[in-house]
C-alpha positions, 0 to 999 in steps of 0.5 A, a space after each residue: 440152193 443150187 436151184 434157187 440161185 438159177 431161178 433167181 438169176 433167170 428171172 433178174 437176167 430176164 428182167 434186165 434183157 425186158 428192161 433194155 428191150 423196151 428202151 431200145 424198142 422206144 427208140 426204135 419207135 421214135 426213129 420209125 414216126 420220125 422216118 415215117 413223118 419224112 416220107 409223109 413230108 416227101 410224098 406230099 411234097 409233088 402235091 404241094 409242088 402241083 398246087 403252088 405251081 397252079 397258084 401261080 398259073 391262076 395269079 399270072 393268068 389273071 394279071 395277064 388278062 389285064 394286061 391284055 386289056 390294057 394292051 388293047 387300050 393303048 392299041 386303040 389310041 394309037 390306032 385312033 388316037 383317042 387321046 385326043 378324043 375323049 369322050 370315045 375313049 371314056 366310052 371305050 372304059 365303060 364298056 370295059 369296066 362293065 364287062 368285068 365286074 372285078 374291075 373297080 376302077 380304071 383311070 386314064 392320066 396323062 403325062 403331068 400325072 392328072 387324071 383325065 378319065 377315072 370311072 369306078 365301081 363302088 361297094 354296091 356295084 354301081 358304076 359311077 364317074 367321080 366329079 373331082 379328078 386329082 393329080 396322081 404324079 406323086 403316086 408310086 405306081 404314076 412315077 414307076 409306069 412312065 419309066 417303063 418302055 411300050 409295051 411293059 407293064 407295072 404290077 403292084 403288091 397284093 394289098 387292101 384298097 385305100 380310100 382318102 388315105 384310109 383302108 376301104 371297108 368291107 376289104 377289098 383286096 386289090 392289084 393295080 396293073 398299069 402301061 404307059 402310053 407311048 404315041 410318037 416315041 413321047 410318054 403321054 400318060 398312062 392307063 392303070 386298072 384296079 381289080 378287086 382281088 377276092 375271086 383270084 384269092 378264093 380260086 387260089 386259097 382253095 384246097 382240099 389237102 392244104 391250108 393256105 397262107 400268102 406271106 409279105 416280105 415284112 414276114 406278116 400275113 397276107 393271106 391267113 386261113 383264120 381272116 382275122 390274121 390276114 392283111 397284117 402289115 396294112 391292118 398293122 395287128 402282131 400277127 406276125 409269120 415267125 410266132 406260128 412258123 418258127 422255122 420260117 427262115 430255115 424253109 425260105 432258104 429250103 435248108 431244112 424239112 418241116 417234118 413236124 407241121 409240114 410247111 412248104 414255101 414258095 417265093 412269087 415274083 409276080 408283083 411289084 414286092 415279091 411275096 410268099 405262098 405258104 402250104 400247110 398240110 391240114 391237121 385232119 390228113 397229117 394226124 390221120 397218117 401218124 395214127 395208121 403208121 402208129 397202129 402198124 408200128 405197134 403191131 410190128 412190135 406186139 408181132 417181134 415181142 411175141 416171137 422173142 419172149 422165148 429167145 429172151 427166155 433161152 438167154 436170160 438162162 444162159 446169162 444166169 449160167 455165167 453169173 453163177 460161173 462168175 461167182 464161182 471163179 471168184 471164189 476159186 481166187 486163192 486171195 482176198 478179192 473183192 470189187 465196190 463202186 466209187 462211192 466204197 461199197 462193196 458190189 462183190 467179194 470172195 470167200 477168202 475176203 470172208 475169211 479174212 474178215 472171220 465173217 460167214 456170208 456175203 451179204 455182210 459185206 456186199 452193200 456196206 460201207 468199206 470204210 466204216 467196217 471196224 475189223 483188226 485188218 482193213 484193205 480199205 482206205 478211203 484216201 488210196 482209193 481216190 487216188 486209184 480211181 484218179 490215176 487209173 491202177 494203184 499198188 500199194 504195200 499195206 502193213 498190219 499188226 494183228 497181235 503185238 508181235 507178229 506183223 503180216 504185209 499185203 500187196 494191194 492191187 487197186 484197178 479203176 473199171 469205167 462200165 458201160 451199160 445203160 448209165 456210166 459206172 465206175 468201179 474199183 477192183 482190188 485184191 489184196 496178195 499175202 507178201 509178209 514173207 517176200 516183204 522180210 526178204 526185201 527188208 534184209 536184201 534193202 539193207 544191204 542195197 542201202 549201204 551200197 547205195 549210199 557209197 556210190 551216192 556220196 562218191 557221185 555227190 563229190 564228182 557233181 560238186 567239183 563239176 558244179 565248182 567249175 562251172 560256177 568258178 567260170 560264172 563268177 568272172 562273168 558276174 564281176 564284168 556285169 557288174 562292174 558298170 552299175 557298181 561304178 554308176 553307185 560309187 559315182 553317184 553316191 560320192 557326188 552327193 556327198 560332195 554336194 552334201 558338205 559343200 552345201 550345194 545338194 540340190 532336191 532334185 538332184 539328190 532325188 536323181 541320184 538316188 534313183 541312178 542307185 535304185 535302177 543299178 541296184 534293181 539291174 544287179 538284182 535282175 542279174 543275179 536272177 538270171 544266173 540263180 535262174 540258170 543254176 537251177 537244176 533242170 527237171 526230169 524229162 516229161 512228154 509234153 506237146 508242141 502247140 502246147 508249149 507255144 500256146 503257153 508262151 504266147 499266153 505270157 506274152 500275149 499283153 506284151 504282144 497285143 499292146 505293141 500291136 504285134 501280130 503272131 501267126 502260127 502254123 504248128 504241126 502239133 507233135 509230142 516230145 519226150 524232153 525238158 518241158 520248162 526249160 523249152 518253154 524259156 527258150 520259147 520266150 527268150 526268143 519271142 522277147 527278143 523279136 519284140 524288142 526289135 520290132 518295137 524299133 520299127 516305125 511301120 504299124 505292120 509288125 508280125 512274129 511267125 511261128 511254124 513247126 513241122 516234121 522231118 523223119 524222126 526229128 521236128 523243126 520248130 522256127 520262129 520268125 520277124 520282120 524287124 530287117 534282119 541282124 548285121 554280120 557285126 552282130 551276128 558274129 557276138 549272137 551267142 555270146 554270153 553278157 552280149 546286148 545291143 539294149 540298154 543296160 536295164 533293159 537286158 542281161 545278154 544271157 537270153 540266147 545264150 542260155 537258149 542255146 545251152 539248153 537247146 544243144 547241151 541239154 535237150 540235144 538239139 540245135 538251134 541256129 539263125 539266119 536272115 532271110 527275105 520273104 513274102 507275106 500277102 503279097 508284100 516283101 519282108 525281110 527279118 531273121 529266123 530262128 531254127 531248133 531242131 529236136 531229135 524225137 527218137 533219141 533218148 538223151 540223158 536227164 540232166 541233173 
């Protein structure tokens, strides 16, 4: 039996080891391509440096042979003045545009924009002079060239060449280059050459490692490998760069590596628009660099395999050694013990779980529902459960009849165990702990206890009721004086009317005036009787509680309040945990922030701010809040806290705000809470308003307050 259990533990353990061994394998195998495809990123990356900086050489050089062209037009009409001469200078461009079979148009236009000399090279290759010359000094590049100083040159955008207002065909790439003509300090016009373009895209779309593609500031194609794609803002078809690079932004800002398609770009400054070159490595190189690392990966791996699966052996023995010697300790347990997942199955148990379900081996309970077992003792319910699972550990007393006269107790311990492995796993462990003869003791012991318990309480029931009298008796005296005001507006009100009434002078509107003097005073007793009811209430046991919470949910009361009257709240909360009065400090928070607002909406400046900043000092925390509504006078100040005292309307507060602020702060939460006026700055303005200051002590333990 013995060796049975070994082999079975040994080959699951070694299944498991095999299992995580390939994930972590899989892993490795994604991070090692991964890796692998940056250093191919990394180690083409000089090459793709070497052919966009060729480019660029092979684009700047062309233009610049144009310029010098030019340069050596305007050289010979300054030397010569040829400008006047124009047959010589007309003679002068032939001979020009013969030499170079990639110039296909070269004009002379003089200062008002019209065309002077114009030969062009057509689509066959004949050199011809049109007979119709036009005024260009509408043209973007006419208008551009006569700004320019001698010796500069306008470079136009790579596009396609445009005749009468239509794309010429077959396309014929084209760069303009033109220079003004200066003689005597006064532009004269300006020469501007047309070359065709093809021979400078072949030159630098050639490569054998890369594909090519030159992007407009449209982000459309230029150049594309497949022609169909290229020239696609002048062809105005949909290929736009975005749809095949995805990541076009991210490697114009060169923020990010393409590791996936291996995209390089450049921005080329050397025309009138500034435009893109693109390098893609091609799919032949790239694939053929992923399959060699792929091969060598898997070697590695079918290498490290190789060499483990003895280890792996040696330790899914050990680890089946562990599992028999865990069961054998839970056996040993002298107690019912078992452990079952979330759902209430049962994963292990003991054999003294066995026993006491009178059953003979595990496997009639491992995997079965622990709530649908029909036996005279249960330890399981479902509702417990939850509730360990909720709260971490649950110790309960369960009670049992197993005949009509003897009745046995077990102490349940149930325990929440979060598992990690591959997935998260929670599980729910219980022993249950034979108490029925403690629990008879205790029975005895609490009977006598209850008796004890039940003098001392009726005597301290006595003492808080004559506490409670007292101070009740204090409050009573400050109810009448808050009521006598409102009482007197109902008698006047109501005795007025009746007058009115028998006199037959009762007026609608000012039957309707008097009763709504009556609601209001009855609506202002009833809000007073809150306040005191709300005062009376017994405060709660101490809770720990955090600071940015307590002012978070007081701002969320407030907030529509606060945001309609366009009072601003900043904050600047050292957040810290408190053992202390959660809700009474929340309305501390509260009264203090209404009465902020109410003095800030007497402002008339649209600037109307409330700040709120804590921090701590020692073993204390200094919790201030504060306005800028001018400050409180000393007349007031004096009367501050003093209950029933207001400086609003009579519906509009009680008076007992800060008075019960200060009663909790100092009588219940043994803390502080002061004022004072101060002076302050706030982006760079002066202000000036009051604060106000509680200081909590965070060691000391004060008295819960019944």
């Amino acid at each position: 039996m013995l060796k049975n259990n070994y082999f079975k533990h040994v080959l699951t353990s070694m299944a498991g080891i095999l299992i995580i061994g390939a994930i972590i394998s899989y892993f490795l195998y994604l991070f090692l391509i991964s890796y692998q495809k940056e250093e191919i990123y990394k180690k083409n990356l000089q090459f793709a440096n070497y052919e966009i900086k060729e480019n660029k050489s092979t684009i700047q050089k062309t233009i610049q042979r144009y310029k010098n062209t030019l340069s050596a037009l305007v050289e010979s009409i300054q030397e010569q003045n040829q400008n006047k001469d124009i047959k010589s200078l007309k003679k002068q461009m032939d001979i020009l545009i013969k030499a170079n079979h990639s110039i296909f148009q070269i004009r002379y236009i003089n200062r008002t924009g019209q065309e002077i000399i114009r030969i062009d090279r057509n689509i066959n290759n004949k050199i011809i002079e049109p007979k119709r010359l036009q005024n260009k000094s509408n043209r973007y590049y006419f208008q551009k060239t006569k700004n320019l100083n001698h010796n500069e040159f306008y470079i136009s955008n790579l596009d396609l060449n445009i005749e009468n207002k239509k794309i010429e065909k077959p396309f014929r790439p084209t760069i303009r280059v033109s220079t003004p003509i200066i003689l005597k300090k006064r532009f004269e016009g300006i020469f501007i050459i047309n070359f065709n373009a093809q021979v400078l895209i072949d030159k630098i779309t050639k490569s054998k490692l890369f594909d090519i593609y030159y992007m407009d500031k449209e982000k459309r194609f230029l150049i594309h490998p497949n022609s169909h794609k290229s020239w696609s803002t002048q062809l105005s078809t949909n290929y736009k760069v975005e749809d095949e690079i995805k990541n076009i932004d991210s490697l114009i800002k060169k923020n990010t590596l393409d590791l996936e398609n291996n995209y390089y770009v450049e921005k080329i400054n050397l025309t009138d628009h500034n435009f893109f070159i693109i390098l893609s490595i091609k799919k032949k190189f790239y694939n053929a660099s992923i399959k060699e690392t792929k091969k060598d990966i898997l070697s590695l791996f079918f290498l490290v395999a190789l060499i483990g699966f003895p280890f792996t052996l040696i330790i899914a023995y050990i680890q089946s050694r562990h599992v028999i010697l865990l069961d054998y300790i839970v056996n040993s347990i002298p107690h019912p013990f078992f452990i079952k997942d979330n759902n209430g199955k049962f994963i292990i148990v003991n054999q003294e779980m066995l026993n006491l379900y009178n059953l003979k081996r595990k496997e009639q309970l491992i995997g079965k529902d622990s709530y649908n077992i029909l036996n005279p003792i249960s330890l399981n319910s479902k509702d417990k459960d939850e509730l360990a699972l909720e709260k971490g550990k649950l110790k309960t007393i369960e009670k049992f009849y197993i005949d009509t006269e003897k009745k046995y107790y077990f102490e349940m311990i149930r325990v929440k165990i979060p598992f990690y492995n591959i997935f998260k796993r929670t599980y729910l462990l219980c022993i249950a702990i034979d108490i029925t003869e403690i629990q008879e003791l205790n029975t005895q012991l609490n009977k006598k206890v209850e008796e004890e318990v039940n003098s001392r309480i009726k005597t301290e029931q006595i003492l808080a009721q004559q506490s409670k009298m007292a101070l009740m008796g204090e409050m009573i005296g400050n109810i009448a004086h808050q009521w006598r005001q409102p009482l007197s507006n109902i008698t006047t009100a109501s005795t007025g009317m009746k007058i009115q009434k028998e006199m037959h002078i009762l007026k609608d509107d000012e039957l309707i005036n008097g009763l709504t003097q009556i609601n209001n005073s009855a609506q202002y007793l009833s809000k007073t009787i809150d306040d005191f009811r709300n005062f009376f209430k017994p405060y709660k046991v101490k809770t720990n509680f955090t600071l940015e919470f307590i002012i978070n949910k007081a701002l969320k009361l407030v907030s529509a309040q606060f945001t309609n009257k366009s009072i601003q709240i900043v904050k600047e909360i050292e957040d810290t945990t408190i053992l202390n009065l959660e809700n009474e400090f929340t309305q501390v928070i509260l009264n203090i922030l209404n009465n902020a607002r109410d003095e800030l909406l007497k402002l008339e400046s649209n600037e109307k701010f409330i700040f709120i900043n804590s921090k701590k000092d020692k073993d204390s925390v200094i919790i201030q809040i504060k306005d800028n509504a001018g400050g409180i006078s000393k007349e007031i100040e004096e009367k501050l806290y003093d209950a029933y005292f207001t400086t609003k309307d009579e519906d509009k507060g009680t008076g007992i705000g800060l008075y019960m602020s200060k009663q909790i702060i100092e009588k219940h939460m043994g803390g502080t809470l002061s004022h004072k006026n101060e002076t302050f700055i706030y982006k760079d303005k002066e202000y000036k308003g009051v604060v106000f200051t509680i200081k909590l002590n965070l060691n000391e333990k004060l008295e819960n307050t019944k």
